[in-house]
DRENTIKOL-520637 format. One record per atom (N, C-alpha, C, O): x, y, z negated; residue in one letter. Coordinates in steps of 0.001 Angstrom, whole numbers, plus 500000, padded with zeros to 6 digits. Layout:
XYZA/...
% end
This chain:
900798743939574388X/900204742874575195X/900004743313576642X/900254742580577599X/899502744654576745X/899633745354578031X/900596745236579079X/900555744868580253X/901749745794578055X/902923745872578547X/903251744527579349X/903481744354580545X/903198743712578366X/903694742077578713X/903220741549580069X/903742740683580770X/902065742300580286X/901092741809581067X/901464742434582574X/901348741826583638X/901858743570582423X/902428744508583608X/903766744151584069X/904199744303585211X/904384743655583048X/905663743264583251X/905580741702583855X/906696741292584173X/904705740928584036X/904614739445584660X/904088739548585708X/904237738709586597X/903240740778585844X/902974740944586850X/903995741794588386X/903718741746589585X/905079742440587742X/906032743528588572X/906741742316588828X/906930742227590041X/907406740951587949X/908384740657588284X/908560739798589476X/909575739959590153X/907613738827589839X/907697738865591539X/907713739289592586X/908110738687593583X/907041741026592519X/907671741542593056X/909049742068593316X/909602742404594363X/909323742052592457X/911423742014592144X/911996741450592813X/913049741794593349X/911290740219592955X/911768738776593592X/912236739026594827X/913390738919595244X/910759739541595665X/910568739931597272X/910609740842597739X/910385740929598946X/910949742035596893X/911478743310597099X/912173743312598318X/911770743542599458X/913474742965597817X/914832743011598782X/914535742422600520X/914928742910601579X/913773741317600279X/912929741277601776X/911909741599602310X/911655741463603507X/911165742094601420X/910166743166602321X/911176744264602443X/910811744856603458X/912331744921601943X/913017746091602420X/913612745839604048X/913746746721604897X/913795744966604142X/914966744228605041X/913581744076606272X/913648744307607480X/912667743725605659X/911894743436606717X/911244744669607263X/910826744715608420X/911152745778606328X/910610746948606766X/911708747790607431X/911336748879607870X/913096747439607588X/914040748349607803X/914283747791609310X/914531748614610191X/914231746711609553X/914801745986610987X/913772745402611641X/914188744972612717X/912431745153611464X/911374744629611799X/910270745658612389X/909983746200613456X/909719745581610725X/908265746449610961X/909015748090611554X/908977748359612755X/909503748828610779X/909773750657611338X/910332750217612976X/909731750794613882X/911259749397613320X/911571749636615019X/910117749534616163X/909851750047617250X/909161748245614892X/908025748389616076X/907306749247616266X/906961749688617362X/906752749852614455X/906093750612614652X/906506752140615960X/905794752884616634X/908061751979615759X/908858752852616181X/908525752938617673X/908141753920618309X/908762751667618094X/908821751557619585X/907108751967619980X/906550752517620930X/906725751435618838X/905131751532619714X/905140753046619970X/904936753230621170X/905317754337619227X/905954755573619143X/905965755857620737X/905154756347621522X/907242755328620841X/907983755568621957X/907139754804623047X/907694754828624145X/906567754484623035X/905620754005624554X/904744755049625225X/904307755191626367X/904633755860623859X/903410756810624538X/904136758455625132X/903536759512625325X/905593758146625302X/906136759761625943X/907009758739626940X/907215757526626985X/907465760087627824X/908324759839628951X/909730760373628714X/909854761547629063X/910959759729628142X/912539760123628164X/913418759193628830X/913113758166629436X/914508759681628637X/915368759204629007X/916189758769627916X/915750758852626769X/917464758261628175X/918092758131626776X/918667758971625754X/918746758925624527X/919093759860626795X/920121761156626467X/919465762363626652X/920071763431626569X/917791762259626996X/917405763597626946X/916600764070625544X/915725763406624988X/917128765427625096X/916786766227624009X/915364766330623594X/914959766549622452X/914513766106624891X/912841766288624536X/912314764859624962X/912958764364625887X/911521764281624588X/910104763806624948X/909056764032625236X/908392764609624375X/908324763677626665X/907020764567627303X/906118763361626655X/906325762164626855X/905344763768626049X/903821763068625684X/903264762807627070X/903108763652627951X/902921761205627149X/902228760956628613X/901034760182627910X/900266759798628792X/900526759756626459X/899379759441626394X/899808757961626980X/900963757535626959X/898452757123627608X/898956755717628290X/899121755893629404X/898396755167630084X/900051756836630224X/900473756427631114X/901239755946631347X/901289755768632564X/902411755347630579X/903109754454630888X/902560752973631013X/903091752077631670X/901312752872630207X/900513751629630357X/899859751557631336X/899513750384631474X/899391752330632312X/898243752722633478X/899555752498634363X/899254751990635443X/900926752730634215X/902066752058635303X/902034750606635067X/902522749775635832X/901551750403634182X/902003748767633797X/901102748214635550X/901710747940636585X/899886748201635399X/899005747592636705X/899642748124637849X/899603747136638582X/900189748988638487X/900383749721639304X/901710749209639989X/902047749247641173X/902533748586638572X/903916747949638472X/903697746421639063X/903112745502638489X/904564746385640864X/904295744876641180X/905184743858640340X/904773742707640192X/906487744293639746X/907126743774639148X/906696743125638260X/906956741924638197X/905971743707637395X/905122743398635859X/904731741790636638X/905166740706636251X/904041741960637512X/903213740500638152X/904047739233638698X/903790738029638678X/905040739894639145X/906325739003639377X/907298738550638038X/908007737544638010X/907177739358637152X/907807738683635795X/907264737842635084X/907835736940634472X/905799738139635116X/904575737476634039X/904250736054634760X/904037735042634091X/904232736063636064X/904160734538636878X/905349733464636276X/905182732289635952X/906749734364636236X/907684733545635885X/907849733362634590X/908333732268634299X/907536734277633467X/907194733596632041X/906583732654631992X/906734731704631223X/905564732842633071X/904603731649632626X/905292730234633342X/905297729222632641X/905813730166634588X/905869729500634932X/907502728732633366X/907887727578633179X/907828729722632841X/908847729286631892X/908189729019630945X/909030728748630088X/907140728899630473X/905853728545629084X/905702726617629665X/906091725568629150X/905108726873630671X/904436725465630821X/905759724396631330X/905834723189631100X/906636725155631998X/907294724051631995X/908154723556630709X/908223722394630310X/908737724593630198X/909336724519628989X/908706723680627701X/909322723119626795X/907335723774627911X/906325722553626811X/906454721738627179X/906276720881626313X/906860721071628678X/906350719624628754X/907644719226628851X/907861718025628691X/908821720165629141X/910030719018629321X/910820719716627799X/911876719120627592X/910550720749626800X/911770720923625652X/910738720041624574X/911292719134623952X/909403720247624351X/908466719806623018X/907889718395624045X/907152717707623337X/907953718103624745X/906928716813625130X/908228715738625145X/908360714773624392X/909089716141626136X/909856714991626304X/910930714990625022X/911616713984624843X/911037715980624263X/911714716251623217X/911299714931622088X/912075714061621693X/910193715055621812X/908933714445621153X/909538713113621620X/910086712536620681X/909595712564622583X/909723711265623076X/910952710841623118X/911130709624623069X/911849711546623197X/912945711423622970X/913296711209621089X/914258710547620700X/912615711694620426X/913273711681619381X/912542710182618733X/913051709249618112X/911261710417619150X/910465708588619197X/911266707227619597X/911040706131619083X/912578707571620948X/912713706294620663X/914336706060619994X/915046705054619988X/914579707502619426X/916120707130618816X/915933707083617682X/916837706979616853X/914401707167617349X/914311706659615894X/913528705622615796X/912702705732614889X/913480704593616434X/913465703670616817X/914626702450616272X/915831702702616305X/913962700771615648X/914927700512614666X/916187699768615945X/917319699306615799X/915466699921616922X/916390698792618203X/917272700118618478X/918353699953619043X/916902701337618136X/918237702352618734X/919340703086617721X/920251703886617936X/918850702462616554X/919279703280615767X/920789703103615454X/921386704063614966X/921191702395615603X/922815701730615795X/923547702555616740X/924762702552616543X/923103703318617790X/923838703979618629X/922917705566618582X/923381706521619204X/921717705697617859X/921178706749617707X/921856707706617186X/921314708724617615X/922791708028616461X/924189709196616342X/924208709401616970X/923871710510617387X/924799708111617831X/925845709113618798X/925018710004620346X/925525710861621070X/923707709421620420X/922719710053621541X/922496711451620640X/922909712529621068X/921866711342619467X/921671712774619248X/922202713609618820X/921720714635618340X/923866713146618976X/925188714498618675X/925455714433620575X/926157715356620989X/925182713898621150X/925361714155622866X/924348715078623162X/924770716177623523X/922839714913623098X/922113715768623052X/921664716883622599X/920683717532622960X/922610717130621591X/922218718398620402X/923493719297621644X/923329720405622154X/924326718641621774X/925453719485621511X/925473720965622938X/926168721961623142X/924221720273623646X/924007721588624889X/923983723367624009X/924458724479624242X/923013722637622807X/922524723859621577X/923618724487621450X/923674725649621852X/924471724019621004X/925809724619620073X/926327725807621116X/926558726915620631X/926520725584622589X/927385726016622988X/926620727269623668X/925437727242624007X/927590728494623828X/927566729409624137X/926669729436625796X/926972728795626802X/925328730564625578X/924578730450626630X/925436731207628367X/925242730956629556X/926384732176627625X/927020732278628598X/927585731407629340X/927410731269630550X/928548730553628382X/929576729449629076X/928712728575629820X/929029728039630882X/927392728421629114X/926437727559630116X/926137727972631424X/926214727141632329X/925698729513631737X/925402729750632757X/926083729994633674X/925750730234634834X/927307729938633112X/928596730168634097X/929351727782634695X/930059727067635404X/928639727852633920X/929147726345634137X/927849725607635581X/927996724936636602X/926813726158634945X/925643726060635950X/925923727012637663X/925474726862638799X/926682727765637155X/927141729128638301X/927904727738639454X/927626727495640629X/928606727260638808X/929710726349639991X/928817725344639977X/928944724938641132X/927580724302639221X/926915723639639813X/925782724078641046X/925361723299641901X/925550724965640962X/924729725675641883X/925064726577643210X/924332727264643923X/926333726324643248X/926983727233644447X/926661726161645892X/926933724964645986X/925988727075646943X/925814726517647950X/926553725677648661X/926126724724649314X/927924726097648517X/929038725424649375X/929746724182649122X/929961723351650004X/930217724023647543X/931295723410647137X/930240723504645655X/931143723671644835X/929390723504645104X/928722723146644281X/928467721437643247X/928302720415643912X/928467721409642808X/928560719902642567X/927028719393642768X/926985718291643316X/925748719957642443X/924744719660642795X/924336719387644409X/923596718492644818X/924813720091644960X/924677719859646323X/925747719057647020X/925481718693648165X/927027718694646460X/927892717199646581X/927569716399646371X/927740715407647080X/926749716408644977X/925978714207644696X/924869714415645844X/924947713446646599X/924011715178646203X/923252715043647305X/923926714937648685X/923545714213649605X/924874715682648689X/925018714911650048X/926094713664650206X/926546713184651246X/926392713243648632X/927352711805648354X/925932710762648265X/926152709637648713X/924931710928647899X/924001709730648030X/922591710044649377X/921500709473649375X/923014710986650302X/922641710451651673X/921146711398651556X/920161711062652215X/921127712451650756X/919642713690650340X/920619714368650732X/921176714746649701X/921360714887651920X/922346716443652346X/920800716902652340X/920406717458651315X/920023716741653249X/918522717354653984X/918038718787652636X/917744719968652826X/918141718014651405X/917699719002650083X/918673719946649757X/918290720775648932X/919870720074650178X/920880720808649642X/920539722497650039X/920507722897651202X/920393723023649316X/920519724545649552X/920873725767648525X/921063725493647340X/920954727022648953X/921619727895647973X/920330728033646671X/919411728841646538X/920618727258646125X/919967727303644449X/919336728589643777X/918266728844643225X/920555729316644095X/920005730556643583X/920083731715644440X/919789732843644043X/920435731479645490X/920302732553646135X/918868732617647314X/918519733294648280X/918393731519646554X/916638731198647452X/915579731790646857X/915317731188645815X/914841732719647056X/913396733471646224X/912767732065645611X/912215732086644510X/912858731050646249X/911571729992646286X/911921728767645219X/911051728108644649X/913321728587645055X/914549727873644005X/915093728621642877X/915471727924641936X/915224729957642753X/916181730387641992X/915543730067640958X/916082729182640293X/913894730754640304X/913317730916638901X/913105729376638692X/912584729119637606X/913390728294639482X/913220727032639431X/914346726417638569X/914116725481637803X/915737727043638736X/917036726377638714X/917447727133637219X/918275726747636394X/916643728242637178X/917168729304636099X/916691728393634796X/917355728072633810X/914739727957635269X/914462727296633717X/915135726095633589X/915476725625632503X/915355725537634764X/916432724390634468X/917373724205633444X/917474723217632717X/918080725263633439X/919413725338632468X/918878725625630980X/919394725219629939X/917593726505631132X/916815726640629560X/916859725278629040X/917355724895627981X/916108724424630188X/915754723034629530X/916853722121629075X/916751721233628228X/918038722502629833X/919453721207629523X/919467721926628238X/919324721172627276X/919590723083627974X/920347723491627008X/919536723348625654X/920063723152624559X/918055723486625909X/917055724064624514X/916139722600623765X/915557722597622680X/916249721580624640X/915417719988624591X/916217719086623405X/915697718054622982X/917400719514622952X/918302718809622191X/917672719391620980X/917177718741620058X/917759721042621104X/917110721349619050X/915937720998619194X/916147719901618675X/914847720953619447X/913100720391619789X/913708718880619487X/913397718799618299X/914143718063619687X/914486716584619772X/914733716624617755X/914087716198616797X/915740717219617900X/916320717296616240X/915241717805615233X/915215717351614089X/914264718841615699X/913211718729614981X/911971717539614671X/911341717239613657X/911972717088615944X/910940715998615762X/911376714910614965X/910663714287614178X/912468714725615179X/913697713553614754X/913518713802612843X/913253712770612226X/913647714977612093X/913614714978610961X/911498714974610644X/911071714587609556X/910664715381611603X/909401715153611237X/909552713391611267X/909233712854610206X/909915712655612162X/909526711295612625X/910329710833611059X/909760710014610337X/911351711292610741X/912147710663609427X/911414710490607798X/911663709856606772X/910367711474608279X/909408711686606903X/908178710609607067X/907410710881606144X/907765709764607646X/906835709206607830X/907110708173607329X/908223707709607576X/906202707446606450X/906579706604605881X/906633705166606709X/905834705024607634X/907426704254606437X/907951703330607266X/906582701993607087X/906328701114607911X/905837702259605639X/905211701292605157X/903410701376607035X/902527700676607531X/903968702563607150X/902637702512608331X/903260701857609586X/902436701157610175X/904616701890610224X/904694701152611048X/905055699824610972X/905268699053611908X/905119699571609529X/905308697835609257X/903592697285609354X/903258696406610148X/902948697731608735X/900929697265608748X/900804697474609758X/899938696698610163X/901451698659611260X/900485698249612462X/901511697017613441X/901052696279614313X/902643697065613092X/903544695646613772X/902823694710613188X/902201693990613969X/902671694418611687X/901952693319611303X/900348692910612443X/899868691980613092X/900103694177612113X/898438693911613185X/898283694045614509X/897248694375615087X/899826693658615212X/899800693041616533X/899956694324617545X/899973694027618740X/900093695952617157X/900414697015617567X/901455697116618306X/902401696581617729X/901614697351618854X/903015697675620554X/903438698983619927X/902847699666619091X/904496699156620472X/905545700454620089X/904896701430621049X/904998702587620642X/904363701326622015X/904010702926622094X/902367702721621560X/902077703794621031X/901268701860621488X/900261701912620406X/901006703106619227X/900890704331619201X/901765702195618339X/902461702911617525X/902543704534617401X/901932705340616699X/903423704647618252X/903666705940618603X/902300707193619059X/902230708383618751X/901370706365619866X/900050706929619863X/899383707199618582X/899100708356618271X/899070706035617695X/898293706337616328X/898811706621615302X/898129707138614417X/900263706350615100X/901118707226614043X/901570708276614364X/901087709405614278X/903069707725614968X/903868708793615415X/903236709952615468X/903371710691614493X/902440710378616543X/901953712010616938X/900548712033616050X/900083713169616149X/899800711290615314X/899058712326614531X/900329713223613186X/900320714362612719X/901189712132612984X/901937712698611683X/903129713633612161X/903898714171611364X/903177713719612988X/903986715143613945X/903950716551614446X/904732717427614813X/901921716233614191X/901280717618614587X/901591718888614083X/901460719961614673X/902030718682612901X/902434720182612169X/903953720571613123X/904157721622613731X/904678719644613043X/905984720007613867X/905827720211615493X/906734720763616116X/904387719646616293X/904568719640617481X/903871721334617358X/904587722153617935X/902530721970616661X/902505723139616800X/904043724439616622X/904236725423617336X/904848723983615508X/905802724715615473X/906615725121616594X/906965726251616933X/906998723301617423X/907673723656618529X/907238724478619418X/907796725565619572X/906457724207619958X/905232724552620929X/905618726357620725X/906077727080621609X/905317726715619480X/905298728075619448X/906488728800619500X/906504729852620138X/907579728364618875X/909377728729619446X/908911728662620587X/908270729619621021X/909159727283621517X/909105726895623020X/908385728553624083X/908912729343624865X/907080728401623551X/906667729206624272X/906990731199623898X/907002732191624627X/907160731027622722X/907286733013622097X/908974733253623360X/909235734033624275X/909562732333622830X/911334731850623451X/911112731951625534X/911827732240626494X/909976731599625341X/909309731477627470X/909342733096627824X/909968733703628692X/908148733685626510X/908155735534627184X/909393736089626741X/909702737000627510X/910110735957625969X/910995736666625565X/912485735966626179X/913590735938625637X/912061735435627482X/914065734838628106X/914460735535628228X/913557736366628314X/915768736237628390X/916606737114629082X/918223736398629587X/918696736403630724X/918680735958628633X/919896735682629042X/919866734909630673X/920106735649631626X/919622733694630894X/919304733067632091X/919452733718633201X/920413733801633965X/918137734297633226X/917539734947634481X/918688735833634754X/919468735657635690X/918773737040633674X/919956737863633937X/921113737706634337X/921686738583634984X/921830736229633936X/923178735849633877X/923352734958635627X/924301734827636400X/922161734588635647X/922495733521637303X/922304733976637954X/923080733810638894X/921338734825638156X/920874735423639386X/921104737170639655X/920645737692640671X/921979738090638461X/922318738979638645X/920962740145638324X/920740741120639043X/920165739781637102X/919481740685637069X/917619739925638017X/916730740605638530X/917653739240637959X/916304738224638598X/916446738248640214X/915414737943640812X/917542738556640978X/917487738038641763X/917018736680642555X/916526735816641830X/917138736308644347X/916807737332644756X/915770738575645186X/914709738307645751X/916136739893644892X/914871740762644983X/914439740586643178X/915149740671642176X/913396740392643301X/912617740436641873X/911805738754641514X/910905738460640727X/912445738087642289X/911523736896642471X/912053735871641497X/911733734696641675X/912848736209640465X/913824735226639280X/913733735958638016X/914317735768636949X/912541737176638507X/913144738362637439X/912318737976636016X/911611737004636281X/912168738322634797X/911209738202633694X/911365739583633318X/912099740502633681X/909786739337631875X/909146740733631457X/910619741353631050X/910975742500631321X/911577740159630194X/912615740976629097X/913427741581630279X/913615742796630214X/913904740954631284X/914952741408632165X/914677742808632715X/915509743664633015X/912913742891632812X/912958744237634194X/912734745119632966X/913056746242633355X/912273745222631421X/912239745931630181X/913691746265630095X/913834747350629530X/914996745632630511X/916024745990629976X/916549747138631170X/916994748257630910X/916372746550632526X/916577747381633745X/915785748465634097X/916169749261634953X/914849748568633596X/913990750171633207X/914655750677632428X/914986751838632664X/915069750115631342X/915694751155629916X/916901751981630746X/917004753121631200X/918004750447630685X/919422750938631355X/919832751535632115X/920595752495632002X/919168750827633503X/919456751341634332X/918626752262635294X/919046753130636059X/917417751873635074X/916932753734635849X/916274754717634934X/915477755594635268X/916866754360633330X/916987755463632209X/915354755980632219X/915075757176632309X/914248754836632105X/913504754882631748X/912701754610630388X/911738753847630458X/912991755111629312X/913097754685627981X/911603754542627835X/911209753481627351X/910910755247628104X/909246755418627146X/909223754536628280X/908735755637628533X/909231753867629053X/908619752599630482X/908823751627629485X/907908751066628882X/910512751350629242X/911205750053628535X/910531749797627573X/910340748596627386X/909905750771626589X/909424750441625239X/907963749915625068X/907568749219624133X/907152750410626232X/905625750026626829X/905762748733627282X/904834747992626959X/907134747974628296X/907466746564628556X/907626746124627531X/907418744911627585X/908004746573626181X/908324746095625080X/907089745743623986X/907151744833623159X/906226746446624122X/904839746481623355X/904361745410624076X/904096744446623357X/904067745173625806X/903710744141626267X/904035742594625868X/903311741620625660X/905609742823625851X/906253741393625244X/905703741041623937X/905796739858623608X/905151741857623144X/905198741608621718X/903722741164621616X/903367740170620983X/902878742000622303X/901007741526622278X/901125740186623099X/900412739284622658X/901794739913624076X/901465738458624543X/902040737308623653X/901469736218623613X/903416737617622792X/903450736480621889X/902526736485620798X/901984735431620463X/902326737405620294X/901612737606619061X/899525736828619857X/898729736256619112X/899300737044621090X/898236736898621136X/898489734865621705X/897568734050621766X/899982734579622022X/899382733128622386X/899769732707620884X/898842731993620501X/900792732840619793X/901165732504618495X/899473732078618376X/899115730915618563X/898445733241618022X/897192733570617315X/896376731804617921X/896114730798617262X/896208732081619282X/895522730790620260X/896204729351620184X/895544728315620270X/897440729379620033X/897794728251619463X/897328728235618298X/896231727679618336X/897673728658616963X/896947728254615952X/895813728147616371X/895974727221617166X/895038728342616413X/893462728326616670X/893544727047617604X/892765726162617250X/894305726753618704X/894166725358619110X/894313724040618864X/893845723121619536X/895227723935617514X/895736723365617287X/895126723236615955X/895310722087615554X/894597723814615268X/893995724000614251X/894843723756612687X/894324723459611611X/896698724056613075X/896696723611612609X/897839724876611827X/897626726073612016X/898918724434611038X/899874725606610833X/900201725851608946X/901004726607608398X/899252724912608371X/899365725455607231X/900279724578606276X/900696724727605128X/900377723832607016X/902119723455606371X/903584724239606405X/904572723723605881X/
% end
């Protein structure tokens, strides 16, 4: 009976074995790993490691960069909520919608399809919309009579981290849309027939249904949206050459990768790396807690 008893009890673990291995092999040991590596000073290729204790963290304040990356995460957090999860949200509200739904395919295989495609090919496609000269962004402006706004996109301190989240947003607002789109699909239809019956307007609607029965999916987004804000790299790196110009386009992941690589600062890179990981892990924590919500 013992036996029986030990044995019902081992066999779910059996189950989840194979991914707690997987998770301890590629997950948990690199962090614990890296956290390791924050507290000495190497290089990549050198044989020793000097124990520096937190001084690589006591560079963190000292580091103007750090302050110039963390402005532009953020400034990639808040904008990224209101135009990939807000307008996402609204977007998927009115293609599921019964007046759109006849042509609603074909909007949300147009809109998905930024997702699919390769972030390179994007930023290289954005590369010739953004060129000062012969750019196409700065042709419809000066074809509808705004020349006055035209300028080098990315080669401006004051435009570039502007133009960079830009392309996040063409590209990342289509999957956020497709999520809301399958939350809005689960709601039962019998609630927006009783508030049409009781004289309710479509965005009423959308106020007292729609987004209370969305909340579990609007925290989800919200938290991709924003973990996806500290952790950009491709973008920044790919348009502006590394966060150009200067450091004023730059993010935490970009100047973490250009410490590692290129001025072969490994125990720096891995301390930028502990940073990246406590600020998602500490807004993940505050969203739940704001939202109160998550347990779906």
């Amino acid at each position: 009976m013992r036996r029986n008893n030990v044995r019902a009890a081992a066999e779910p673990l059996l189950f989840i074995m194979p991914c707690i291995l997987v998770l301890g092999a590629f997950v948990y040991y690199p962090l614990v790993q890296n956290l390791a590596f924050s507290f000495f000073r190497f290089s990549a290729f050198s044989p020793e490691k000097v124990f520096v204790g937190f001084g690589n963290y006591a560079n963190l304040f000292l580091d103007k960069t750090v302050g110039t990356a963390l402005r532009n995460n953020a400034r990639y957090a808040v904008i990224s909520v209101l135009c990939q999860v807000c307008f996402g949200l609204v977007l998927a509200a009115i293609l599921e919608d019964r007046s759109f739904r006849r042509v609603g395919q074909l909007f949300r295989t147009t809109f998905f399809l930024p997702v699919v495609i390769s972030i390179s090919v994007i930023c290289l496609l954005f590369g010739f919309i953004y060129r000062p000269m012969d750019g196409l962004l700065n042709g419809f402006l000066e074809l509808v009579g705004l020349g006055s706004l035209a300028r080098p996109w990315l080669g401006s301190s004051k435009t570039a981290i502007f133009a960079t989240i830009a392309v996040s947003q063409w590209q990342s607002t289509g999957y956020v849309m497709m999520l809301f789109i399958v939350a809005i699909q689960k709601i039962p239809e019998e609630l927006y027939e009783a508030a049409e019956i009781d004289g309710a307007s479509k965005l009423r609607r959308f106020f007292v249904i729609t987004l209370p029965q969305v909340r579990e999916m609007f925290f989800v987004t919200s938290v991709i949206t924003v973990t996806g804000s500290v952790m950009v790299f491709n973008e920044p790196y790919i348009l502006t050459q590394g966060g150009g110009p200067g450091t004023s386009s730059i993010t935490i992941a970009v100047h973490m990768y250009q410490s590692g690589f290129f001025k072969d600062m490994m125990g720096y890179a891995s301390t930028l790396a502990v940073l990246i990981f406590g600020i998602s892990a500490a807004l993940a924590v505050l969203q739940l807690r704001s939202f109160r919500t998550g347990e779906e």
